[in-house]
Each structure stands twice: as C-alpha cells, then as structure tokens.
Backbone as CSV, one residue per row, in Angstrom:
resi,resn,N_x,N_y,N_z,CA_x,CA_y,CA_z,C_x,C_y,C_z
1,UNK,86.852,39.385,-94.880,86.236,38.882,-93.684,86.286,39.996,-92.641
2,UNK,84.954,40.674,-91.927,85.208,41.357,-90.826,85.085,40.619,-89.659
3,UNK,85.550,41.060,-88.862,85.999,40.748,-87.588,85.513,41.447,-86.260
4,UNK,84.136,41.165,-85.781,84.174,42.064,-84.605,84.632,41.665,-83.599
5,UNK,84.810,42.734,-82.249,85.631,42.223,-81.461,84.784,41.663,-80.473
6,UNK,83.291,41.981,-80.870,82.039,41.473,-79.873,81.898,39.773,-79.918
7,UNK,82.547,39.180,-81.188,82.022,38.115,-81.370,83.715,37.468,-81.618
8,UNK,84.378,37.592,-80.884,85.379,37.688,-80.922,86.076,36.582,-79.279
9,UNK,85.985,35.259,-79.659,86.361,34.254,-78.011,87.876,34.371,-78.041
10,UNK,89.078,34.498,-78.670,90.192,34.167,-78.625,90.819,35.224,-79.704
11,UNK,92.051,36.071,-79.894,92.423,36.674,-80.702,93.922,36.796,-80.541
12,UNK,94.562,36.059,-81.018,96.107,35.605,-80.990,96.729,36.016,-79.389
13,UNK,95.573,34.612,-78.913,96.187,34.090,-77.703,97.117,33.099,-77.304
14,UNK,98.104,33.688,-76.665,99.231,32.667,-76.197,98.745,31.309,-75.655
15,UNK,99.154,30.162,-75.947,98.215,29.179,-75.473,99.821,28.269,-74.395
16,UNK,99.121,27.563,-73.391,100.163,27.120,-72.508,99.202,26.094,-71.483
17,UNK,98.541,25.624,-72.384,97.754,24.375,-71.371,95.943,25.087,-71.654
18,UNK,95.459,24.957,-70.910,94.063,24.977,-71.180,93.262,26.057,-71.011
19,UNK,92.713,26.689,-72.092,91.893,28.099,-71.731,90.522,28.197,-72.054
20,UNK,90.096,29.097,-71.307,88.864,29.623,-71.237,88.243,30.576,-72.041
21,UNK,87.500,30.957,-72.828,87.381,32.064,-73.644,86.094,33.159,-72.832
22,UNK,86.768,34.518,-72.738,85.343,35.406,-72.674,84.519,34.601,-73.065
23,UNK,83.089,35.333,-72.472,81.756,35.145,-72.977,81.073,35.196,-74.193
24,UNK,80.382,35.482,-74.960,80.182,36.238,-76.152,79.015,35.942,-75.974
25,UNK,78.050,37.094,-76.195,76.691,37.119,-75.961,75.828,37.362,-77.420
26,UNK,75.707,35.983,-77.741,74.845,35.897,-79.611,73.175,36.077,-79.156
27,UNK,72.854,35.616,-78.225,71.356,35.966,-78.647,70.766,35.276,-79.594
28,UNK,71.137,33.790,-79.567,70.636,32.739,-80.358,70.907,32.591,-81.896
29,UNK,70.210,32.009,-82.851,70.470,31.144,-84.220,70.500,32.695,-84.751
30,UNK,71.597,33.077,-86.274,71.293,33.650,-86.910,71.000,32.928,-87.583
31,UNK,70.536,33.891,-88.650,69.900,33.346,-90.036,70.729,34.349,-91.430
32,UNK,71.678,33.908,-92.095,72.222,32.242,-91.940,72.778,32.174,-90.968
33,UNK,73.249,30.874,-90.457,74.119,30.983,-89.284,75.637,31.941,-89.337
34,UNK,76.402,32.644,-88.461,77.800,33.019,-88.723,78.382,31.788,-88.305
35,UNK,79.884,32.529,-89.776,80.948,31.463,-89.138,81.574,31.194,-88.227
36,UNK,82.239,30.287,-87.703,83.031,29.711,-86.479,84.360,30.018,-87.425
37,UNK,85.970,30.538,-87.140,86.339,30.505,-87.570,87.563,30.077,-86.424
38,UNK,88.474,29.371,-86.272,89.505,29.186,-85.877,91.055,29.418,-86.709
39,UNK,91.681,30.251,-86.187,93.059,30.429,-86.715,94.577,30.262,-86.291
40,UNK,95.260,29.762,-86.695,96.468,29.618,-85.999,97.365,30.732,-86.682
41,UNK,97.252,31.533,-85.250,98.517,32.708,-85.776,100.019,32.217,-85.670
42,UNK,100.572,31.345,-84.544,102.055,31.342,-84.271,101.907,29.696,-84.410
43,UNK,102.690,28.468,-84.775,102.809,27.190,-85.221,102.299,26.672,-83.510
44,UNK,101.384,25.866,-83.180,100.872,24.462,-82.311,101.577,23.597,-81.497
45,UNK,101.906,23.421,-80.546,102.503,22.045,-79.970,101.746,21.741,-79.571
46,UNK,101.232,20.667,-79.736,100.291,19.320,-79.196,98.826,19.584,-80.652
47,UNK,98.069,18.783,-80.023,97.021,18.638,-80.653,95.553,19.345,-79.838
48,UNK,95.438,20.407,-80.680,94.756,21.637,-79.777,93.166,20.797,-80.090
49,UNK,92.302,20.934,-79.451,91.057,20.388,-79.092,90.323,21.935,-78.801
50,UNK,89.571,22.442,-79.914,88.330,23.469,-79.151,87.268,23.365,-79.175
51,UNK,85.994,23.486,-77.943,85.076,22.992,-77.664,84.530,24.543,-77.712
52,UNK,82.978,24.424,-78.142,82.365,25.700,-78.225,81.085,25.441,-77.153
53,UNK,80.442,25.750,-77.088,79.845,25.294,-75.766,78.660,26.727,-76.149
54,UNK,77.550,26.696,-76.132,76.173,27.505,-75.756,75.212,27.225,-74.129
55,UNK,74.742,28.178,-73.916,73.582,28.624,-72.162,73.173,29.709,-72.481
56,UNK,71.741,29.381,-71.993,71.374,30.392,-71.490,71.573,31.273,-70.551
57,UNK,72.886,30.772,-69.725,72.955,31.751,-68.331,74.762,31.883,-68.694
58,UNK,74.564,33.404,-68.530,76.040,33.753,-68.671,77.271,32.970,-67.877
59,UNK,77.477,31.919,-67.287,78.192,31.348,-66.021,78.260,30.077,-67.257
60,UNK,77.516,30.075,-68.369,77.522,29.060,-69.194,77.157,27.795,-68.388
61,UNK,75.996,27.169,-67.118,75.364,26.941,-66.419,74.888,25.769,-67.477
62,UNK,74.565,24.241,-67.467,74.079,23.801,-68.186,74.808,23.626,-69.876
63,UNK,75.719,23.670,-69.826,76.428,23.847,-71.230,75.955,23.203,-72.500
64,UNK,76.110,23.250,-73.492,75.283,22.139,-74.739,76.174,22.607,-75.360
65,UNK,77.252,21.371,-76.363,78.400,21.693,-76.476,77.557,21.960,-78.221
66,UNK,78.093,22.796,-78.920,77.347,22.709,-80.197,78.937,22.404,-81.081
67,UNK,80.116,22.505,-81.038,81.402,21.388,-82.247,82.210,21.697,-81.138
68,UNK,82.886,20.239,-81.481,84.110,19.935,-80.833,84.569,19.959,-82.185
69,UNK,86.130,20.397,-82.154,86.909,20.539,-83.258,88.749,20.051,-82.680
70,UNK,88.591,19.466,-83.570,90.357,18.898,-83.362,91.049,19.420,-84.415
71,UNK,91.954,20.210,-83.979,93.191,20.356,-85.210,94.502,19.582,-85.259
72,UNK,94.583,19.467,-86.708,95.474,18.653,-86.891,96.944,18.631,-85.961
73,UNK,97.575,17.831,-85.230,98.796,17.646,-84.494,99.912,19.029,-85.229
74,UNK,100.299,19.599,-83.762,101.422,20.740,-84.542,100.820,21.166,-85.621
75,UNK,99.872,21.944,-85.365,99.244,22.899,-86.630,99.970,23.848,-87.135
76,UNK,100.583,24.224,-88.173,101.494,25.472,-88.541,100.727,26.348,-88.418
77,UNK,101.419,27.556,-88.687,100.595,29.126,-88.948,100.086,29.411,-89.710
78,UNK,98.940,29.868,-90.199,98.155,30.077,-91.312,97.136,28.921,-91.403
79,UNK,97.445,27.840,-90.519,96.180,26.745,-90.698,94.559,27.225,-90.039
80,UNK,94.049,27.134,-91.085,92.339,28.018,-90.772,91.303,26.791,-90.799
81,UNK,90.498,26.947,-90.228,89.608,25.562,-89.882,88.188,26.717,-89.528
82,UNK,87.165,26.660,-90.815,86.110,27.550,-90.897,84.734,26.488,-91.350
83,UNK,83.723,26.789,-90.092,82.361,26.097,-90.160,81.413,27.023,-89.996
84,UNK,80.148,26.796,-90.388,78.949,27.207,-89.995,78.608,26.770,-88.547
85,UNK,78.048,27.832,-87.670,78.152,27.616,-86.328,76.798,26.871,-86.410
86,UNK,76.658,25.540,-85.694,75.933,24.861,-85.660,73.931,25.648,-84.988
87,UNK,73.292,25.145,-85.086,72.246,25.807,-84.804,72.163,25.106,-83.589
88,UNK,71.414,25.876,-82.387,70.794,26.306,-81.317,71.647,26.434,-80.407
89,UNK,71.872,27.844,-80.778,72.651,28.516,-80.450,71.689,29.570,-79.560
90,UNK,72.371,29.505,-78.144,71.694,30.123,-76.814,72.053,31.796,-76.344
91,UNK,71.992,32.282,-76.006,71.966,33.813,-75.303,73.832,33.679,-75.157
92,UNK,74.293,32.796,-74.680,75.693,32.919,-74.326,76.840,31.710,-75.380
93,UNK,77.878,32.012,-75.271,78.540,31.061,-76.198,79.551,31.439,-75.207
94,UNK,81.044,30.071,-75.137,82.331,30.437,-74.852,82.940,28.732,-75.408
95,UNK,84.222,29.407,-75.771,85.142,28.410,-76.395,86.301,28.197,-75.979
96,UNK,86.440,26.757,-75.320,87.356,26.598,-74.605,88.400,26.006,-75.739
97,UNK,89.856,26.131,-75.620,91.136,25.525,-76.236,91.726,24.826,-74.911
98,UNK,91.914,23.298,-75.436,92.518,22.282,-74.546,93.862,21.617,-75.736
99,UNK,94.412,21.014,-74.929,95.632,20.144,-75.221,96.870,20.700,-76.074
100,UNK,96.621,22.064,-76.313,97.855,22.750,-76.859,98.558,23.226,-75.815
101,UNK,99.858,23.061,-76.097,100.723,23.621,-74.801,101.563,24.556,-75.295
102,UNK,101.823,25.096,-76.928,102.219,26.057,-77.051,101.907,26.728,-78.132
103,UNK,102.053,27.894,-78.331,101.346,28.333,-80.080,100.688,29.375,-80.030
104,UNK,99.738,30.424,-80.734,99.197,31.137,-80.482,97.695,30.818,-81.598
105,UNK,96.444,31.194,-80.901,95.569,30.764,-81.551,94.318,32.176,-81.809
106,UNK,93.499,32.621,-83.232,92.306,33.117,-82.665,90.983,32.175,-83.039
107,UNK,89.892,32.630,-82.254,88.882,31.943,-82.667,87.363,32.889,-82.358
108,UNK,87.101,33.440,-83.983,86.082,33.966,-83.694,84.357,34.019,-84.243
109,UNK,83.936,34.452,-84.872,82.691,34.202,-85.532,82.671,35.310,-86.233
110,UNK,82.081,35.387,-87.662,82.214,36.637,-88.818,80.919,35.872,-89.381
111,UNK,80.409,36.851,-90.411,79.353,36.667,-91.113,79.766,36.357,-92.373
112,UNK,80.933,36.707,-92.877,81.576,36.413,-94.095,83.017,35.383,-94.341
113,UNK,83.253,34.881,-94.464,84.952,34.275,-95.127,85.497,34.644,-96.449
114,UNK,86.291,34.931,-96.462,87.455,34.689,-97.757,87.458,33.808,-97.923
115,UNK,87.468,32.989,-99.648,88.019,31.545,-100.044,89.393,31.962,-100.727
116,UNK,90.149,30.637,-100.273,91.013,31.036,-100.965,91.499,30.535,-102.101
C-alpha cells in the first residue's frame, strides 16, 4: 500500500476529544475510486466516530458528508477499517475524528490495499 502524504487527513494522530483533519484537495471521483483507509496505530478509548465530509470550497462551505464510520468501542492497535471512497467526491475532502478521547489514529486514502 502507498501512502501519499497529499492524500493523507490524519497520520498517527494523538487523539484527546475531537479533531479536525487538514484539507486534502482530490479534485473529484477517481476512477476507480481510492481507498478510505482508517488505522489505529496506539489502542482507542471511547468509540471513535469519523466523518469524511466533501465541498467545493476549501473552508469545506456546504459539506456533503460522503461515510460516517464507527469503530468498534476501544479499538486495539492494528484495527484497519478499509472502503472505497464513496462517489461524488468534490474539489476538497476533510475528516473529522469525534468521540475518542484517547489513542492514536491515521486516516488516509491510497489507490491500493494489502489483504491480509
């Protein structure tokens, strides 16, 4: 799996209540779509909630949430939660992480996955 750092909202971030992710500027639907990939680098307290959100206006102005994703309560480390990023997908993307209050998380988009 590569990893750029362009497409890259979260990368073993300390989490402590509710965050915001950089911008990431996709420039709409690929074809195929890339993956959404969420990772838990350090073990979860609480039940982390991430919302991905697409706009056309960098301020993410108008939001259109394209997955809400819940991970499982106290997620350990190594728990990976990988989708196809939903289509209509706008000029801007950002992904917010709610309801974890401790843990470390990344969450990014790749064109490829590892199965394991």
């Amino acid at each position: 799996m590569i990893i750029d750092t362009l497409n890259t909202f979260h990368w073993k971030r300390e989490l402590s209540g509710n965050v915001s992710s950089d911008v990431v500027v996709t420039s709409g639907d690929a074809d195929p779509n890339l993956w959404l990939v969420v990772r838990v680098d350090k073990a979860l307290t609480g039940t982390a909630l991430i919302n991905v959100y697409t706009s056309d206006t960098e301020n993410i102005a108008n939001p259109v949430l394209l997955h809400g994703i819940t991970l499982p309560a106290n997620a350990p480390a190594g728990y990976e939660y990988k989708v196809r990023l939903a289509n209509g997908v706008k000029r801007y993307t950002r992904a917010n992480v709610n309801n974890a209050t401790a843990g470390t998380i990344s969450v990014f988009l790749t064109s490829g996955i590892t199965s394991k």
